[in-house]
C-alpha positions, 0 to 999 in steps of 0.5 A, spaced: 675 117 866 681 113 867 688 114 867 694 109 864 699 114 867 702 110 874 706 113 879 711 111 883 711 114 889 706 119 893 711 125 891 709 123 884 701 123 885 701 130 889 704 133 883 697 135 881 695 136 888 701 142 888 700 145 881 693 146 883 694 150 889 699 153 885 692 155 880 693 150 875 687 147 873 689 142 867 689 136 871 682 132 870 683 129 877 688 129 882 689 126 890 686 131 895 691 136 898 690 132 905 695 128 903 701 133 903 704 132 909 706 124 907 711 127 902 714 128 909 713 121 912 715 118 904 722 122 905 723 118 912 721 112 910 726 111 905 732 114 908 730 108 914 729 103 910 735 104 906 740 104 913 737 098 915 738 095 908 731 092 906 727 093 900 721 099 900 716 099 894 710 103 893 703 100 892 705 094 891 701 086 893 706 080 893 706 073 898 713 074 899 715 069 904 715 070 912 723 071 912 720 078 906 724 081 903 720 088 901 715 092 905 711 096 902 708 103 903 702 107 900 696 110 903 689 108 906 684 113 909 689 119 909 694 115 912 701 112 909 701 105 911 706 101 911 707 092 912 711 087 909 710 083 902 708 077 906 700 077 908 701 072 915 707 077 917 702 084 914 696 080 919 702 079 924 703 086 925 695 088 927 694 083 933 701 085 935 700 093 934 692 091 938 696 087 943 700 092 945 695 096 948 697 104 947 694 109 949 689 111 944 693 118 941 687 120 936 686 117 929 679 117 928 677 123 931 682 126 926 677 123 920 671 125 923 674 132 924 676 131 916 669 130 915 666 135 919 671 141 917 670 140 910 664 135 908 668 130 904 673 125 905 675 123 897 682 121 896 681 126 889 679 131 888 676 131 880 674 136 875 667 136 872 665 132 878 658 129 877 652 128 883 650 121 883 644 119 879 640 117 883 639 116 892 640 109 891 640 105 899 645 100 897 653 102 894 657 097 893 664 099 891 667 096 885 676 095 886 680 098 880 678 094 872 686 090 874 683 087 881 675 086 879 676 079 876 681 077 881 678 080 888 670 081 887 665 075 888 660 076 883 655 070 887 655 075 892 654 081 887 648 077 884 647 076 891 647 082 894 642 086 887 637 079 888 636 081 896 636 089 897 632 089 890 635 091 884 632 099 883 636 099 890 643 098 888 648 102 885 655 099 882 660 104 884 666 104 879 673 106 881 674 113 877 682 111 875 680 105 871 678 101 865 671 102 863 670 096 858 670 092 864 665 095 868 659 095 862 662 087 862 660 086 869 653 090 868 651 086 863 651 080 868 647 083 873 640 085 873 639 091 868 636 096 873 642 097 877 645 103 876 653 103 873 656 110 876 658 115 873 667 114 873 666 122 875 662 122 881 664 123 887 666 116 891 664 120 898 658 122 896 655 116 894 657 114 900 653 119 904 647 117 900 647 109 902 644 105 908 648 100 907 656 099 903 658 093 901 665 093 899 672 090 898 680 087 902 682 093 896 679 099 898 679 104 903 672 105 904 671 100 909 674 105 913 670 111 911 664 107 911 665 106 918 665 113 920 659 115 916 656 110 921 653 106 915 652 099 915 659 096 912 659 089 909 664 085 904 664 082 897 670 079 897 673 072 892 674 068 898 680 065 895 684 071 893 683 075 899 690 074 902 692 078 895 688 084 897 692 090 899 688 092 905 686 085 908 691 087 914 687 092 916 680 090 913 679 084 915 678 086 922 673 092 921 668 086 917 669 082 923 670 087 929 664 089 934 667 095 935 671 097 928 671 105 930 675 102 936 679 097 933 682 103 929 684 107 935 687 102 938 690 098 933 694 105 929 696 109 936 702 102 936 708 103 932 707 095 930 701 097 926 705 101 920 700 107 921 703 114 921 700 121 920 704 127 922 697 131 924 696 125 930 702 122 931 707 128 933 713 124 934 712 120 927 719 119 926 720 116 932 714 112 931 717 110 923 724 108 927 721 103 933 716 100 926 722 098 923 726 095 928 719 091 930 719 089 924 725 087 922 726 083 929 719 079 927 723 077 921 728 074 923 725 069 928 723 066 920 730 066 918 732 059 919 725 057 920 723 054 912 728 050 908 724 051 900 727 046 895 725 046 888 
């Protein structure tokens, strides 16, 4: 499967999600309605960002400098994210929000209920969806094709297949992506490792596994905490600072208590993270993000002097 349409928002991406609910089944593959109540938050956002004069994108990476210019926006785990185009600044955020100690308002009790209520937890939903292959007790999680090379250690990969066991491991690519990239990286790899289906159901594959392996650019390190597996990364040290997700991963692959970490760390307005289902006064939570971010900001303002 793959896709070569991108699109700009998360309104856009849930144009799908609508129309099927609507009865619409054309669409081979399209995000879970779980995602529905952002495009209330996606609204706000802009509006905010638009009164206090900074620049907004979506689902972007960039190393913008610690006086950023753009913060960014897009989803993790059900939730819309939100953190600066700066990565020590995106970093920053997380100790600050861990260090601001609130009072835990519920994050990961919410995904456990996802889970519980539906028995699933895939960001799509896609037609023609295939079982895994095999029960396989080792999944490593591939990025999308455009972040495999830049982002995945293949030391570790062939690391990973030599101690586990080959007939152990499953490559689990993304299913929005370039396949020919895939079957390039399999043809490095011990041939009894099994390449997924692009259709199979990431989630799924998940439940089957003891242990995941995965990256800075995904959101399964999350999900794979809250199925109680055991969770490890095989990242390209040197372009970790590049990964969207680092701000947020980095500490579930070094944290005793990642599950913990979560509900401390999202229940601050510093950390970014809102859902309109745990936050009841998202909007306030969005506002008092913005001011914090823009007040850390501006202790950068003057701080560097660049010169070509």
């Amino acid at each position: 499967m793959s896709n070569n349409v991108v699109a700009r928002s998360i309104a856009e991406n849930l144009v799908g999600t609508k129309k099927a609910l609507e009865g619409d089944s054309s669409a081979d593959f399209f995000w879970d309605s779980k995602y529905l109540p952002l495009e209330e938050v996606e609204s706000y956002l802009h509006v905010a960002c638009r009164e206090r004069g900074i620049k907004l994108t979506f689902d972007m990476t960039a190393g913008e400098s610690l006086y950023f210019k753009t913060l960014n926006y897009t989803t993790y785990a059900g939730f819309l994210i939100i953190h600066p185009l700066s990565p020590e600044q995106s970093m920053r955020q997380m100790y600050d929000a861990y260090a601001d100690n609130v009072k835990a308002v519920g994050h990961v009790d919410y995904l456990k209920s996802i889970i519980k209520e539906t028995g699933n937890f895939s960001k799509y939903v896609i037609k023609d969806q295939a079982k895994p292959k095999e029960n396989r007790n080792t999944l490593l999680v591939l990025p999308g094709g455009n972040k495999l090379k830049k982002h995945c250690c293949i030391g570790m990969i062939k690391k990973v297949i030599n101690e586990r066991g080959p007939k152990n491991v499953t490559l689990k690519i993304h299913p929005i992506s370039f396949l020919q990239i895939y079957h390039e990286l399999k043809s490095h790899l011990d041939s009894d490792v099994i390449l997924s289906d692009s259709n199979e159901d990431l989630f799924q594959c998940m439940t089957q596994a003891d242990y995941i392996y995965t990256t800075m650019c995904s959101e399964s390190a999350l999900v794979a905490h809250l199925l109680d597996k055991d969770v490890y990364h095989f990242d390209l040290f040197q372009n970790r600072e590049a990964a969207p997700f680092i701000h947020i991963n980095y500490f579930l692959f070094s944290t005793v208590d990642p599950l913990a970490w979560v509900d401390r760390t999202f229940s601050s307005p510093k950390s970014g993270v809102i859902h309109p289902s745990v936050d009841k006064a998202w909007k306030s939570k969005v506002d008092s993000y913005l001011d914090y971010i823009l007040q850390l900001r501006s202790f950068y303002k003057e701080a560097y002097v660049y010169t070509e």
